[in-house]
DOFI-575346 format. One line per field, with one value per atom (N, C-alpha, C): atom name; y, z, x. Coordinates in steps of 0.2 Angstrom, whole numbers. Example, Ala and Ser with C-alpha at 12.3 -4.5 7.8 and 13.67 -1.06 7.14 Angstrom:
BEGIN
a = [N / CA / C / N / CA / C]
v = [-28 / -22 / -16 / -11 / -5 / 0]
w = [39 / 39 / 39 / 35 / 36 / 39]
u = [66 / 62 / 66 / 64 / 68 / 64]
END
This chain:
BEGIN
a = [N / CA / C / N / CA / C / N / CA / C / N / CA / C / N / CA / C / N / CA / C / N / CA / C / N / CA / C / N / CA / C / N / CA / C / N / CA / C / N / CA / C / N / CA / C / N / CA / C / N / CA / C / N / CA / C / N / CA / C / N / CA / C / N / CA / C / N / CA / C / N / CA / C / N / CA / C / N / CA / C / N / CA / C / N / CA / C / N / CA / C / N / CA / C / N / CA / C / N / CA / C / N / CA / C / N / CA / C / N / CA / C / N / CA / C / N / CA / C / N / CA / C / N / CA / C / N / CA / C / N / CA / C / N / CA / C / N / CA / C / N / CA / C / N / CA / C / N / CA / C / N / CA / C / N / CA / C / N / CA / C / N / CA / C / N / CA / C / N / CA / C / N / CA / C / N / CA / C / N / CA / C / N / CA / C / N / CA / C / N / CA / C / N / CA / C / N / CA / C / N / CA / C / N / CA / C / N / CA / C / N / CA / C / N / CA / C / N / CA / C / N / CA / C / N / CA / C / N / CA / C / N / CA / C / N / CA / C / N / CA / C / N / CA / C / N / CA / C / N / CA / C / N / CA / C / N / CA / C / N / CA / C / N / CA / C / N / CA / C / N / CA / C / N / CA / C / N / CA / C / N / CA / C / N / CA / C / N / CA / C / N / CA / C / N / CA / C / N / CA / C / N / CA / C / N / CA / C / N / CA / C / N / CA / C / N / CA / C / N / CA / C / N / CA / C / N / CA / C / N / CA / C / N / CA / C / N / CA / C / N / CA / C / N / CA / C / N / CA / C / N / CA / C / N / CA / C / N / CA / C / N / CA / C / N / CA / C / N / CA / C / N / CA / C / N / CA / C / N / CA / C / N / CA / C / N / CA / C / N / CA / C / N / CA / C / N / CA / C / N / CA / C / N / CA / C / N / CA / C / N / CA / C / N / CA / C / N / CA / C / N / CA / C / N / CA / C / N / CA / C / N / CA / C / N / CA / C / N / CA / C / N / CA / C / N / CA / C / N / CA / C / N / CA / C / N / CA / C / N / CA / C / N / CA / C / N / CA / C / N / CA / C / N / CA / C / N / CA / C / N / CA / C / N / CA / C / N / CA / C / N / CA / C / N / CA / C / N / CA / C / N / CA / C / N / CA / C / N / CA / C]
v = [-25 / -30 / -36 / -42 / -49 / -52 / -51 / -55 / -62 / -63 / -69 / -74 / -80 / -85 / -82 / -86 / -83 / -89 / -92 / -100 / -100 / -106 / -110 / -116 / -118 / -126 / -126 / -133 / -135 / -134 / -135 / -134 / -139 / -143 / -147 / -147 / -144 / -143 / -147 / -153 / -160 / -155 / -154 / -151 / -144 / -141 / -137 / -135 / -128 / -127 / -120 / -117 / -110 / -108 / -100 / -96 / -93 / -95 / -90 / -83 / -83 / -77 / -74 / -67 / -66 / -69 / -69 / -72 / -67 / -70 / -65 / -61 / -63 / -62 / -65 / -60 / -64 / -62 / -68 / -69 / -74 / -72 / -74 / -79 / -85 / -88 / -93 / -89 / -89 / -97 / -99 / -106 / -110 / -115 / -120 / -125 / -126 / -129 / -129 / -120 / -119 / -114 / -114 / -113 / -118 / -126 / -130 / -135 / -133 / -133 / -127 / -123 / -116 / -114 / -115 / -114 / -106 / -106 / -101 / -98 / -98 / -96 / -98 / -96 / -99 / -92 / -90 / -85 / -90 / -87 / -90 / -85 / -85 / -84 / -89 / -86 / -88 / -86 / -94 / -92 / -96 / -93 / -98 / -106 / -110 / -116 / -119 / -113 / -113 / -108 / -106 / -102 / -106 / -112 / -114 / -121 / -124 / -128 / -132 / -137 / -141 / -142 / -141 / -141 / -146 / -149 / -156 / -155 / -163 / -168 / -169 / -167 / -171 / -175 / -181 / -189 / -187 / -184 / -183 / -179 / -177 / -172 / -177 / -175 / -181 / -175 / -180 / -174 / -180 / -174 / -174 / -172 / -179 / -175 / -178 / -170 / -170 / -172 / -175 / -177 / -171 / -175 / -169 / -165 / -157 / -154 / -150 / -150 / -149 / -151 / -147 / -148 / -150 / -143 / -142 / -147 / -151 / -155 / -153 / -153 / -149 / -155 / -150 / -154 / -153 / -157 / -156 / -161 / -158 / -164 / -166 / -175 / -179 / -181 / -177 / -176 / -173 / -168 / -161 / -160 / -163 / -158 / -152 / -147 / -140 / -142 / -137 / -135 / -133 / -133 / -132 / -129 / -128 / -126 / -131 / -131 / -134 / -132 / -137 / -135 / -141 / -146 / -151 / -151 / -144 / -142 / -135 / -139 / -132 / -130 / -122 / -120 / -114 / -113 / -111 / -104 / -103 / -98 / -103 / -108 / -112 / -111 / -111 / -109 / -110 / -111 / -113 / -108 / -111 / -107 / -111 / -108 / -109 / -107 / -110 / -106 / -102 / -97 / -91 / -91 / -95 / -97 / -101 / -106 / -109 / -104 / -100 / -95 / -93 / -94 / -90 / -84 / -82 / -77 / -72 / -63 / -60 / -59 / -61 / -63 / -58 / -52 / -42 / -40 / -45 / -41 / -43 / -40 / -41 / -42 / -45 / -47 / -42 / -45 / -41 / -44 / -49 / -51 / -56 / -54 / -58 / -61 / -69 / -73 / -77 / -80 / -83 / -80 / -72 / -69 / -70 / -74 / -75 / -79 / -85 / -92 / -90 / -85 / -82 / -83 / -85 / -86 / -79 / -78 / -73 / -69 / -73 / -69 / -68 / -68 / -64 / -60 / -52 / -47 / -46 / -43 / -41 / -34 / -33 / -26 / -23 / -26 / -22 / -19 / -16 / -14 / -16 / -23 / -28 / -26 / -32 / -31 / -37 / -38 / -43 / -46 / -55 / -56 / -61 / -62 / -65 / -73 / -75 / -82 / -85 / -91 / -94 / -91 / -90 / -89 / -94 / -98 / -104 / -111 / -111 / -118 / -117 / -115 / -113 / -121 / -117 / -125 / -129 / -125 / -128 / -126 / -129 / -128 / -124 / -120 / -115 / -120 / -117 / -122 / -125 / -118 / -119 / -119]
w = [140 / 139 / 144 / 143 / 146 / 150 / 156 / 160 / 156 / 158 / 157 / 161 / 160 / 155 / 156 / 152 / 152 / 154 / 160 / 159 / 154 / 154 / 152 / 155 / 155 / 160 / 155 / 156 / 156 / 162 / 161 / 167 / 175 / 171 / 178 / 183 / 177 / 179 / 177 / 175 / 173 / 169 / 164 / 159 / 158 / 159 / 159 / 155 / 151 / 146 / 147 / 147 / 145 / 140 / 139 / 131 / 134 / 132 / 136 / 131 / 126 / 124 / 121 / 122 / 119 / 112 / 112 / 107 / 99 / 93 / 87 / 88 / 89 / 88 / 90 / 92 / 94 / 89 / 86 / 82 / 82 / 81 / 83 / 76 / 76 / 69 / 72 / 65 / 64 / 62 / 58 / 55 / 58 / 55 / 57 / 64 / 60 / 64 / 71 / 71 / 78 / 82 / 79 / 83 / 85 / 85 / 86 / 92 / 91 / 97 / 102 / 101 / 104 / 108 / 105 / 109 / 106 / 99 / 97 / 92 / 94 / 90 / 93 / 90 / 93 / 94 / 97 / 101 / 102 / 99 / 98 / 98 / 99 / 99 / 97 / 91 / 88 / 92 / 92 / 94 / 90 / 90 / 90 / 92 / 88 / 91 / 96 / 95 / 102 / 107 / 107 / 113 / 116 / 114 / 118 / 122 / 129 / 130 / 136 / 136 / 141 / 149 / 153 / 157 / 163 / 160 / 166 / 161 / 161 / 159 / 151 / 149 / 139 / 139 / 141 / 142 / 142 / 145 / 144 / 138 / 134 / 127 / 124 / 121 / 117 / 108 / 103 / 97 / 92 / 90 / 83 / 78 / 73 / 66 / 61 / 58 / 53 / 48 / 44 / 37 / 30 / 25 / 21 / 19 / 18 / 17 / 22 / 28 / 35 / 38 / 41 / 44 / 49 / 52 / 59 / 64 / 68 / 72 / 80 / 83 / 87 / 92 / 100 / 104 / 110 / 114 / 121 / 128 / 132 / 138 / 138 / 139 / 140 / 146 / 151 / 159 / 158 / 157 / 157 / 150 / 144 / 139 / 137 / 140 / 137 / 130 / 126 / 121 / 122 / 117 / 120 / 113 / 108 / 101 / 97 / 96 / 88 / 89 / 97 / 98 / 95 / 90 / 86 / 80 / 78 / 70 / 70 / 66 / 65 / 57 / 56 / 54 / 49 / 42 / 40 / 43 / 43 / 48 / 56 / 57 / 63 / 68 / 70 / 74 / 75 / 78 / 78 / 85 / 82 / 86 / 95 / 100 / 106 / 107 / 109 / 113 / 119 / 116 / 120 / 129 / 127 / 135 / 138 / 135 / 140 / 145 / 142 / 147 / 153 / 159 / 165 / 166 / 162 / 164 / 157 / 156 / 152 / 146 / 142 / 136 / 134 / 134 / 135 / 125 / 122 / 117 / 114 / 110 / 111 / 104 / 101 / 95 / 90 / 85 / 79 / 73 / 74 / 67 / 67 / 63 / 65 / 58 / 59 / 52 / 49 / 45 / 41 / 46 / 44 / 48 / 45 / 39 / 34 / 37 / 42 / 46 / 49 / 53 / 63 / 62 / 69 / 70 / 71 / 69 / 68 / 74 / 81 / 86 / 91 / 88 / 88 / 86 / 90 / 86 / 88 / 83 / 84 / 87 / 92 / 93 / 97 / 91 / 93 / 85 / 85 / 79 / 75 / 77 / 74 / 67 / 63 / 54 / 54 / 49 / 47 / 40 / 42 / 35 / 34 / 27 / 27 / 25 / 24 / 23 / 26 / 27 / 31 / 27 / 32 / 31 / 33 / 38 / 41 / 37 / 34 / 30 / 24 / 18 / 9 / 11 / 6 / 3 / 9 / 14 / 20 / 16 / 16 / 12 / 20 / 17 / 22 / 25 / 31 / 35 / 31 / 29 / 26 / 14]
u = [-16 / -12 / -13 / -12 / -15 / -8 / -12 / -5 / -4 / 1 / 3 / 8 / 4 / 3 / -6 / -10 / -16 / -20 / -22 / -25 / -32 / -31 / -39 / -39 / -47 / -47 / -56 / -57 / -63 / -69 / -77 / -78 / -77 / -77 / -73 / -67 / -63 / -55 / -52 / -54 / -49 / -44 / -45 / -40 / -42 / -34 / -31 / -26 / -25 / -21 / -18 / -13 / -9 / -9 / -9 / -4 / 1 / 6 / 13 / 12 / 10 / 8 / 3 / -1 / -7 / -8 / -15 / -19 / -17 / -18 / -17 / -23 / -30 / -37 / -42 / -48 / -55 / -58 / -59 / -68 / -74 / -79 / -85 / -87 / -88 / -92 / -100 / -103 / -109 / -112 / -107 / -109 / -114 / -115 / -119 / -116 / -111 / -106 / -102 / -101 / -100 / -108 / -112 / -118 / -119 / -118 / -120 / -116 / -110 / -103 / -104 / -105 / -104 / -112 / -118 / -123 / -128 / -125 / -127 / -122 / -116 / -110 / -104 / -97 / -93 / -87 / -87 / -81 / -75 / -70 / -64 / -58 / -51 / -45 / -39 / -36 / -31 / -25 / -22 / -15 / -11 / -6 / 0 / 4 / 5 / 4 / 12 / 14 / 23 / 18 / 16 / 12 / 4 / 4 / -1 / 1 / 2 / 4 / -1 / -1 / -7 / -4 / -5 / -6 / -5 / -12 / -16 / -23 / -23 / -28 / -30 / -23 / -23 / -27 / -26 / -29 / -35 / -41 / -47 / -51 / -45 / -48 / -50 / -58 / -59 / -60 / -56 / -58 / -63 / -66 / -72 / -68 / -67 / -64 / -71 / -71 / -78 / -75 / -77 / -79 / -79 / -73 / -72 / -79 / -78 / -74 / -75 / -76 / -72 / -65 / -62 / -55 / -53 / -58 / -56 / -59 / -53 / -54 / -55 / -61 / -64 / -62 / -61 / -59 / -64 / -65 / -69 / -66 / -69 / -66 / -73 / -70 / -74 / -77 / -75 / -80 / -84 / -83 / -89 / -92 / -87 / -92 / -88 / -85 / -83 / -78 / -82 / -77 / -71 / -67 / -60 / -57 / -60 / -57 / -54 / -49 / -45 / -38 / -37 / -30 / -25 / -28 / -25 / -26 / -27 / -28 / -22 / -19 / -14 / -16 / -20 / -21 / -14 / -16 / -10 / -8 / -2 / 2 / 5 / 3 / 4 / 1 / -6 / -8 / -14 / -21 / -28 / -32 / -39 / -43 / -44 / -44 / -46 / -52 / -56 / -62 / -63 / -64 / -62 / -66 / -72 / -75 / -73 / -67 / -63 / -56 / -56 / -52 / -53 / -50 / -51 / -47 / -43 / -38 / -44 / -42 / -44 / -38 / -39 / -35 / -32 / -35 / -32 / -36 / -39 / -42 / -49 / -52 / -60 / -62 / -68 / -68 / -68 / -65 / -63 / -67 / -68 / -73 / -77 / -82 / -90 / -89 / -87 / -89 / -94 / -97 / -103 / -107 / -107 / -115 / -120 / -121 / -128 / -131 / -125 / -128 / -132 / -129 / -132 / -139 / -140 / -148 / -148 / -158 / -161 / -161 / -163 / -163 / -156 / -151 / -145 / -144 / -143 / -141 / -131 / -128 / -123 / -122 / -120 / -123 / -115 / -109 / -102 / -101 / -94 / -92 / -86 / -85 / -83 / -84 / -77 / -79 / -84 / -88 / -93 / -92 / -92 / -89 / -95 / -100 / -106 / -104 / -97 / -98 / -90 / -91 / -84 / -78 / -73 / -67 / -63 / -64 / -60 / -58 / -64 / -65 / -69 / -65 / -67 / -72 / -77 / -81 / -86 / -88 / -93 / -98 / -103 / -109 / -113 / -118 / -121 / -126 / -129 / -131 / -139 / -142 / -147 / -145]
END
């Protein structure tokens, strides 16, 4: 179980965010999209969007709204660069992804599912026992990267 509040921050520090309460889930996507955000893939956790609250340094998040038929509106700080997830996309159920590497505290759960693994670069292996799903689940209607 994850202490709480559970921080997150950027790597500079400027901005900083809380969960007052554990994450729903960690999962990993494969896409085009977030291997390209994320450095290979994108490790994320779902929360709830009454359980996530900012901290210090809003003003600095800068967001990328993609072009239909993508949704998710990906947020970074604009000092440093770090991803920060889609904490300005409420996703149905009320809630969106975090990037899980902007966490500093341990979130207390580990990943459960590996999405558009057809995407993943070749010299990535998966090598947990995560479910494995071969094509998006976040966003119906992404065209595959190839």
């Amino acid at each position: 179980m994850a202490t709480l509040p559970i921080r997150g921050s950027c790597l500079c520090g400027a901005v900083r965010f809380e969960l007052t309460a554990p994450p729903l889930f960690m999962a990993c996507c494969h896409c085009s999209r977030c291997r390209k955000a994320g450095g290979g893939m994108a490790a994320t956790v779902a929360v709830r969007s009454e359980d996530f609250r900012w901290v210090a340094g809003r003003e600095h998040v800068v967001r990328y709204q993609p072009e239909p038929p993508w949704k998710l509106i990906r947020s970074f700080c604009g000092l440093c660069g770090t991803s920060l997830g889609e904490p300005d996309t409420n996703v149905e159920g009320g809630g969106f992804p975090i990037a899980a590497s902007a966490l500093d505290d341990d979130p207390g759960l580990r990943v459960v599912l590996h999405e558009c693994v057809a995407d993943k670069p070749a010299w990535l292996d998966l090598c947990d026992d995560a479910h494995q799903l071969p094509g998006p689940t976040h966003d119906p209607g992404e065209p595959s990267s190839e």
